[in-house]
N, C-alpha and C positions, 0 to 999 in steps of 0.2 A: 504493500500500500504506500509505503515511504518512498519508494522507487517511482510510482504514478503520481504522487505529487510533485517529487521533485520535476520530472518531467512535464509536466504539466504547466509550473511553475517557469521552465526553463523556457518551452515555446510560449507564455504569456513576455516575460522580458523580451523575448526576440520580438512577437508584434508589437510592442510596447516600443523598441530602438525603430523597426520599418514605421511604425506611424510617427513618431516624430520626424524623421527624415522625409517623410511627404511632406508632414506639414509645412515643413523648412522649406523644401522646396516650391511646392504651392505660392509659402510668403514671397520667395523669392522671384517666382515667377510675377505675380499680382507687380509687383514694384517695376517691373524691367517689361511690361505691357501698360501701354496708358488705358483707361478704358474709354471705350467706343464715346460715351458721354463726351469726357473729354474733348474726344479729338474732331466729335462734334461741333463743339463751339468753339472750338481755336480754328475749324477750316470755316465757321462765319464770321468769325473776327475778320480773318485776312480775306474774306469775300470784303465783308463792307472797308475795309482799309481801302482795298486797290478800288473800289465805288468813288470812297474818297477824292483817293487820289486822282482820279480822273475826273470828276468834277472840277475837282481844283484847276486840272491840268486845262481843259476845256473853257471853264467860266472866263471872262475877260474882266479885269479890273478898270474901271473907266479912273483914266489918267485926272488928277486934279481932286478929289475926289475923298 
């Protein structure tokens, strides 16, 4: 019976080291991926910037003025 606990015990440690090692990784992964949200509003940021800018570029400032 001593012998099926230890055992038992021994494969609970080993998924107990594999699950933290995903976890780690997982974290690891989440940080080194932006998420979709993200790169959502940073690709309309630079939509409306070059908007911007090309208004500006376009608009004429009346001299004197």
């Amino acid at each position: 019976m001593n012998v099926l606990k230890s055992e038992v015990k021994d494969q609970l440690d080993t998924f107990a080291m594999r699950l933290d090692r995903v976890e780690r990784d997982v974290e690891y992964l989440h940080e080194k991926i932006p998420d979709t949200v993200q790169v959502d509003i940073e690709d309309s940021l630079i939509e409306h910037q070059v908007k911007e800018a090309k208004l500006k570029k376009t608009s004429v400032i009346p001299k004197g003025k």
